[in-house]
C-alpha angles and dihedrals in degrees: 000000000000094000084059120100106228092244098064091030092055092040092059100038077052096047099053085050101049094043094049087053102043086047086060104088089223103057087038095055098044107107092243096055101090095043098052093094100053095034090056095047097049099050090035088062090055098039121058097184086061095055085040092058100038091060098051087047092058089043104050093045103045078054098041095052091048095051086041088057094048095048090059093049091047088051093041090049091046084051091053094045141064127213149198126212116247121184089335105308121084127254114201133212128266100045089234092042084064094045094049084054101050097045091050086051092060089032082066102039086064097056090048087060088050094055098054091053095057091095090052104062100059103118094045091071116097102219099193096058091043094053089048095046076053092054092052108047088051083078092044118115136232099260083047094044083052096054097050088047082051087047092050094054100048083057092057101050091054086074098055121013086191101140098206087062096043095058088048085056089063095035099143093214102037112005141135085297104046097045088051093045086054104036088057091040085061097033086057096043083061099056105073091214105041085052093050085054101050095027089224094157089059089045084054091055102043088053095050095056099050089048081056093045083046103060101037 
């Protein structure tokens, strides 16, 4: 993703979580739903330290959730290996086996220092493209939402061809979606405004209890 610009890397990281939430019929049917993109908009234009916010949250998770995928395959791949000791590092069995876990290591050092960076790049984002990029997607339908999602993860897996962890990426129960779709959800219930935007804590609940209703 570094050949991306912010503005197009943060729409589409937005746009595979909004459309996941407004596609569950509990979020769609709470009274707020309909209203979050303009509400955000609208504060967010008058207050720098929500844009802000909502920014960093799209970027650390989008790395997070990559680093936490190719640490499970790095583990997975060290599970399915041996490994003999040479001149003090390991060196596991199969040779590619060995290759696939070293590039993921480095693969993962360098979203670690992405990560880190996140809160230093506040100031280079420019907040006003960004919230209208947001605006837009909101409109955007599911085969488009689906591309960009296809699009997302090309891009990914030109960081790391690793094939255990492209494979994790599409993976149709926890994949590069899901875990994004999670890791936001979280981030947002955190930020007391941007909670009090989206209204994420009352989603929760009312999740939880028809889970609960669910499995009675």
């Amino acid at each position: 993703m570094d050949a991306y610009r912010v503005e197009p890397f943060l729409f589409i990281v937005f746009q595979v979580f909004w459309h996941e939430l407004l596609g569950d019929r509990i979020y769609s049917s709470m009274q707020k739903s309909g209203q979050v993109i303009h509400t955000l908009i609208e504060e967010s234009q008058n207050n720098q330290q929500l844009s802000q916010d909502l920014v960093m949250t799209l970027e650390k998770c989008f790395y997070a959730v990559r680093k936490n995928i190719a640490e499970k395959c790095r583990h997975e791949l060290i599970q399915r290996s041996t490994f003999v000791q040479y001149r003090g590092s390991k060196v596991y069995k199969p040779p590619e086996n060995n290759r696939d876990i070293k590039n993921l290591e480095i693969y993962i050092k360098g979203l670690e220092k992405k990560l880190k960076q996140v809160h230093q790049k506040k100031s280079e984002n420019n907040f006003s493209e960004i919230l209208k990029q947001i605006s837009l997607s909101s409109h955007q339908s599911i085969e488009e939402t689906r591309q960009y999602l296809e699009q997302l993860c090309l891009e990914v897996e030109k960081d790391c061809p690793v094939c255990i962890y492209r494979a994790a990426l599409r993976d149709k129960e926890n994949g590069l979606h899901q875990q994004i779709f999670k890791s936001i959800l979280l981030e947002i219930e955190e930020n007391e405004k941007l909670n009090q935007i989206f209204d994420i804590q009352t989603y929760l609940t009312l999740t939880q209890m028809f889970q609960k209703h669910k499995n009675k």
